[in-house]
N, C-alpha and C positions, 0 to 999 in steps of 0.2 A: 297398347292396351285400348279397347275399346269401350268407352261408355256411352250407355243405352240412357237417353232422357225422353222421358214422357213430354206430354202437353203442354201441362203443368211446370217442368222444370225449365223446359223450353222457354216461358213466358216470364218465368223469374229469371231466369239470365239477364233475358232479352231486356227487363226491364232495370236490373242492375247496371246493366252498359248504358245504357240510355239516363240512369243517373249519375254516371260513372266523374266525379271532379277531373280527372285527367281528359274526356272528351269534350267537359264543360270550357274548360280553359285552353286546348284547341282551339277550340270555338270562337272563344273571345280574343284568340289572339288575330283573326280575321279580320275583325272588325279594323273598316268598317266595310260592308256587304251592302249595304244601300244607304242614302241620303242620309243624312246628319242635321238636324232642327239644332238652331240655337233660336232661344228667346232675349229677344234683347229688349229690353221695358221701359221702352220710350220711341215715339213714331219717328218715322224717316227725318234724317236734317240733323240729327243730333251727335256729339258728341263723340256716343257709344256706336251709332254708325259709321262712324270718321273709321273708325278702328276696324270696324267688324265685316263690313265689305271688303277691305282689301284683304283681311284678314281668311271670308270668305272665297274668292278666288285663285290665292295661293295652295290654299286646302285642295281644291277643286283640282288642280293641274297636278298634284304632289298624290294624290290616292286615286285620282280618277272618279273621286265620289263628290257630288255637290255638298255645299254646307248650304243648305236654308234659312234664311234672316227672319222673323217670325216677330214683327215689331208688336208690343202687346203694351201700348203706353196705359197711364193712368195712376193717380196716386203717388205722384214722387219715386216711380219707380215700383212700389211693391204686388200691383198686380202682377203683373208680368213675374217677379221672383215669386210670389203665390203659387201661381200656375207651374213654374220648373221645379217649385220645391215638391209637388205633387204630381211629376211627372214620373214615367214608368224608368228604374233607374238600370233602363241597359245600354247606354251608352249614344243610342240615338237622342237625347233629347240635352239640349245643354243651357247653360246660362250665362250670357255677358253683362252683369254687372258694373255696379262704380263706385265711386266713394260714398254715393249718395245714399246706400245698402247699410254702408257703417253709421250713417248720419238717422236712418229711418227710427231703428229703434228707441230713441229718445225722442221722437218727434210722434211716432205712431205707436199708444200704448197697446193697442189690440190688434197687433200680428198675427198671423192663422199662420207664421212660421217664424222660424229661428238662424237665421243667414250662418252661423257660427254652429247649427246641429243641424238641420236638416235637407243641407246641401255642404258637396266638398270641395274644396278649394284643390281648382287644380293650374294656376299660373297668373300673376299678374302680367298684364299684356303692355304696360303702357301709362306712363305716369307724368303728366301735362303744367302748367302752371298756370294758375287763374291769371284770366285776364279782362280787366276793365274796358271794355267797347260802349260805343257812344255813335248814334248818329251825327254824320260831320253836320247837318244839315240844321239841326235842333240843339246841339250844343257844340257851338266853334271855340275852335283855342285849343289851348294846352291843358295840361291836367291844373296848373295853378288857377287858369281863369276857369274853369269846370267848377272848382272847388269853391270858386269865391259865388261862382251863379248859383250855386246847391244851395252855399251858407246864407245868401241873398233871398231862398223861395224856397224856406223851410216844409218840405210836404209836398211844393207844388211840383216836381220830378219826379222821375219815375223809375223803378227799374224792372224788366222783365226776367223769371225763372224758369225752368224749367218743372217748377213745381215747389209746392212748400213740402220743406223738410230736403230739398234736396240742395248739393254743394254751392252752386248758386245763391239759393237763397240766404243760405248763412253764411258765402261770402259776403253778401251785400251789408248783411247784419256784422258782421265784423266790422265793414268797414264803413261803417255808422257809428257803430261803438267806438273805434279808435279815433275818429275826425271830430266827431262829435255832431253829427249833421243827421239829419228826417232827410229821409227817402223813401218813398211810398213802393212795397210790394205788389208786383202785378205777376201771380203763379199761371203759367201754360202745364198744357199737360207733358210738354217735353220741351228740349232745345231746341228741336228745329221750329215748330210753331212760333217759341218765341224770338228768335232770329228772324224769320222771315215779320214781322212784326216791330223787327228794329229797324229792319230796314229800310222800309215803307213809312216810317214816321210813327209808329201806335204807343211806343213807350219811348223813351230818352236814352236809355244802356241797359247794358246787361253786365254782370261779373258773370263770366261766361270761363268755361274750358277753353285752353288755348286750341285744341282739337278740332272741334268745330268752326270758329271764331277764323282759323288761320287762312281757309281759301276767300272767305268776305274781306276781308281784312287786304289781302294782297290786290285784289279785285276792286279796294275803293267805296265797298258799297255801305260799308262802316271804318271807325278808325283808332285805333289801341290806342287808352292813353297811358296805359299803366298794367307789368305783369307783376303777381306778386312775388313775392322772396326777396331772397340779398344780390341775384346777380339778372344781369339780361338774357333773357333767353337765343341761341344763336340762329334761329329762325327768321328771330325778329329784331336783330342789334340796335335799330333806332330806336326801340322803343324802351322809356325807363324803370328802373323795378321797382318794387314796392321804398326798400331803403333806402333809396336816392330819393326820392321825395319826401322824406320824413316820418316813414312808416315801418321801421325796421321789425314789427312784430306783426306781421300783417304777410303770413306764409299760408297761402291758401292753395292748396293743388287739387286735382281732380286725375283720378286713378280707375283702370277698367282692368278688370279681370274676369276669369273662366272659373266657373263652377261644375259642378254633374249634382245630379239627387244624390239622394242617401242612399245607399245598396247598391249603387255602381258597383261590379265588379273592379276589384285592384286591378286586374292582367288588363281590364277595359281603361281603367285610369294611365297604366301607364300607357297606353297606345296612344290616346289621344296625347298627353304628355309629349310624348314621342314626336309625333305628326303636328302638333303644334312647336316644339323649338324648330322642327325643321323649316316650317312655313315662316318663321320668325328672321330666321338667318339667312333669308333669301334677299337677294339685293333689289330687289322691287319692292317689300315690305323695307326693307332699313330705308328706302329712300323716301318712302310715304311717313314715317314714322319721323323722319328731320326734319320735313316743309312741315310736318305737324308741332313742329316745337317738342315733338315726344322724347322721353328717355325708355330704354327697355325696363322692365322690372325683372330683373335676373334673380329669381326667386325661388327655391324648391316648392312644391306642394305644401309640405307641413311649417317651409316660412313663409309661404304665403297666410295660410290659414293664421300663426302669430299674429301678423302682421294685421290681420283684419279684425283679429279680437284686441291687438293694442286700438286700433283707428274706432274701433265701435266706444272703448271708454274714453279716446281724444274728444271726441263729438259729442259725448253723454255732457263733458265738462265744459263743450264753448257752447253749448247750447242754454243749460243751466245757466253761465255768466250771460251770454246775451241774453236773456227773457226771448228768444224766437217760439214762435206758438205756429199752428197751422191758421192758413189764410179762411 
C-alpha cells in the first residue's frame, strides 16, 4: 500500500520521531558522548579531592571520557551545591558532596536549595573517620599532654576548618563539649587552605577527615593524635581511637558522595551508577581508598538518599546541643 503525505504531514512525523521517548533514551543510554563536570565545593587540597581525582582518572580510562573537577569552594560547602543544584540536569554536570551537605541546613537558614529535593542521590563513595591532627611543632606529646596544654590555655589554641557549619567544625565543637575545654574556631574556605596552614604553623590542629589528613600524616608534616570511633582505623594502627582515651561517644565521620540535579534522566542515572561501581571496583581505587583510611559506602541510590535524610536530622540534633553558630 502506498501512502501519499504532504508537506505538512511529512513535518509532523518528522517531528513526532524527534520526540519520540524510545529515541530519547537511546540517546541516553550513550551517555556519556563528551566530558563530564563534577562540582566539588571546596578548593584543591581537600578532603573531597582526595576522593574525586582518583576517582576522576579511573572514569577517564573506563569510558574514554574525561571527568572534569570544577573546584567551587566557599560557604562551608553550599556555593558550589548552589551552583549543581541549578545546573542543566542531563547528565554532564554532577556533584561531590560530604557530610558537610547534611550538617549545612541547620547551620545555613537561607538555602537557595534543598540537598534532599533538588539534587539526586546517586552513590556514597567513601566514608572516612575524623581525625585529630596537630602540628608536632606547636603542640608536642601525646594526646594526654595535648589535653592537659588545651585545659592549661583555655581560648589560647586554636583549631582550623574547613568552614563554619562544615564536619570539622562541629567536630571540633563536639569535642569541646565532651572534654570540656575552649578552643578557638579559625573557618578556611576548604580543607586544603586549612591544612596547608597547619602545617606551616598558623593554627595548632584540625579535626580533620582522615582523607585528606592521611598522606600529611605519613609524610611527617603533621601528626594524629586521635581517630574517632570505638576502634583504630587500619591505615593508621598506631594511632588511638576516640574510646581508648576516654571518649567513647565521640563518633565523628566524614562521608562523600555523588549527586546529579533534579531531572536527570533515570536511563542517565543509571549509567553513571553503572560507570561509577565499575570505577569503584578497580584495584587502583580499592588501593587509594585503604592508604586513605577509607571504607566503601556499598549503598543503592534510594539508600543513599535514606541515609542523607537520616544524617541531615543527626546534625540538626548535635548542632542544637552544641550551641555551634556561624563564625
Amino acid at each position: 500500500m502506498t501512502v501519499n503525505l504532504n508537506r505538512r504531514d511529512v513535518l509532523r512525523v518528522a517531528g513526532a520521531a524527534l520526540a519520540s521517548p524510545w529515541l530519547g533514551s537511546s540517546a541516553q543510554a550513550s551517555w556519556p558522548t563528551k566530558p563530564v563536570t563534577v562540582i566539588v565545593p571546596f578548593p584543591a587540597g581537600g578532603g573531597t579531592d582526595a576522593f574525586a581525582r582518583p576517582l576522576a582518572a579511573q572514569f577517564a580510562k573506563l569510558t574514554g571520557k574525561q571527568l572534569v573537577i570544577d573546584n567551587r569552594g566557599g560557604a562551608g560547602g553550599t556555593v558550589g551545591a548552589s551552583i549543581a543544584a541549578r545546573a542543566a540536569p542531563d547528565g554532564y554536570t554532577l556533584f561531590m558532596g560530604a557530610v558537610h551537605h547534611a550538617i549545612a541546613p541547620s547551620m545555613y537558614p537561607r538555602l537557595d536549595y534543598d540537598i534532599t529535593a533538588d539534587l539526586i542521590p546517586l552513590a556514597l563513595l567513601a566514608n572516612v573517620p575524623q581525625v585529630l591532627v596537630v602540628n608536632p611543632k606547636l603542640v608536642p606529646g601525646d594526646f594526654k599532654a595535648f589535653l592537659e596544654q588545651v585545659r592549661k590555655n583555655p581560648g589560647r589554641m586554636n583549631y582550623g576548618s574547613a568552614g563554619s557549619g562544615t564536619s570539622h567544625h562541629l567536630a571540633g565543637e563536639l569535642f569541646k563539649q565532651q572534654t570540656k575545654t575552649f578552643i578557638t574556631h579559625i573557618p578556611y574556605r576548604g580543607a586544603g587552605p586549612a591544612l596547608q596552614d597547619l602545617i606551616v604553623g598558623n593554627v595548632d590542629m584540625m579535626f580533620d577527615g582522615l582523607g585528606s589528613s592521611a598522606a600529611h600524616i605519613k609524610g611527617g608534616r603533621i601528626r594524629a593524635l586521635m581517630v574517632s570511633g570505638l576502634k583504630r582505623n587500619p591505615a593508621f594502627p598506631e594511632v588511638p581511637c576516640a574510646a581508648e582515651l576516654g571518649l567513647p561517644d565521640y563518633t565523628v565521620t566524614t562521608w562523600y558522595g555523588l549527586w546529579a540535579p533534579k531531572g536527570t534522566p533515570p536511563e542517565v542515572q543509571t549509567r553513571i551508577v553503572d560507570e561509577l561501581r565499575r570505577a569503584l571496583a578497580t584495584d587502583e581505587i580499592k588501593a587509594i581508598w585503604a592508604s586513605n583510611g577509607a571504607e566503601f559506602g556499598n549503598l543503592t541510590p534510594a539508600q543513599f538518599g535514606t541515609f542523607v535524610g537520616a544524617e541531615v536530622k543527626r546534625w540538626a540534633a548535635v548542632v542544637k546541643a552544641s550551641g555551634a553558630k556561624l563564625d
